[in-house]
C-alpha positions as CSV (number, residue, x, y, z in Angstrom):
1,X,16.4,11.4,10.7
2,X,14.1,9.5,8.6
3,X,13.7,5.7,9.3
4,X,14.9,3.2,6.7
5,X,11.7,1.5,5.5
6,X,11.3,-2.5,5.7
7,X,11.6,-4.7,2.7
8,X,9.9,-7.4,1.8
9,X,10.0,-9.5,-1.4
10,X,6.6,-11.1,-2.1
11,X,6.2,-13.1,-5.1
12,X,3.1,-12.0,-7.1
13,X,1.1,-14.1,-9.8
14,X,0.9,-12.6,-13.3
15,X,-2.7,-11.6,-13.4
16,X,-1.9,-9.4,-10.4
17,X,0.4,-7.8,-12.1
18,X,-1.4,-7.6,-15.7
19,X,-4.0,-6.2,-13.3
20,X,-2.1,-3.4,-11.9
21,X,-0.7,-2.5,-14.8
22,X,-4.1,-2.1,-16.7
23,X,-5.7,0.1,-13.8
24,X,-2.5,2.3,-13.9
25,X,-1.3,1.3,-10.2
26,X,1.8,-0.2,-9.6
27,X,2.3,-3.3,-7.9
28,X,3.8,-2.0,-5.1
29,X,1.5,0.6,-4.6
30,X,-1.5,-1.6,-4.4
31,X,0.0,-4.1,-1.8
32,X,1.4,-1.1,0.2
33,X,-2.0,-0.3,-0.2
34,X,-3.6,-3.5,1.1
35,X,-1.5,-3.8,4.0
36,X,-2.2,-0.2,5.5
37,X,-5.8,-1.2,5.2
38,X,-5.1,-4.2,6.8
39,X,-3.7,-2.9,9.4
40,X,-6.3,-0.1,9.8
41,X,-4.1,2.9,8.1
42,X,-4.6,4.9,4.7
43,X,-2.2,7.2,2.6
44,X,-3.0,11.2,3.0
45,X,-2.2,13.2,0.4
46,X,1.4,13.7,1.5
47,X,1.9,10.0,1.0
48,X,2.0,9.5,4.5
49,X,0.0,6.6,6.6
50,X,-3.0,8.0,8.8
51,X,-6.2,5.8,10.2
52,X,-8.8,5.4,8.1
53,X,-11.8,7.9,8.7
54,X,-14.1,7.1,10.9
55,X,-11.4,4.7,12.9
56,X,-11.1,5.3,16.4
57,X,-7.6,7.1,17.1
């Protein structure tokens, strides 16, 4: 069974968006993004969160 992910609504200002949108990521993509580094993680190619290289496990 697959857990229900958390939602958040975050309130962006344009120019982030104008910014994701002209570097072909979405929005949601790059804060997903930001908080996995923030909290030490990246994507894999399976879209699935791993620690960053060279982080301790």
């Amino acid at each position: 069974m697959r857990k229900q992910p958390n939602v958040l609504l975050v309130e962006v200002p344009p120019k982030f968006i104008a910014l994701c949108e002209s570097t072909g990521v979405s929005p949601q993509a790059a804060l997903r993004g930001m908080a996995a580094m923030v909290c030490g993680l990246q994507c894999d190619d399976h879209d699935r969160l791993v620690p960053l290289e060279g982080e301790a496990a």
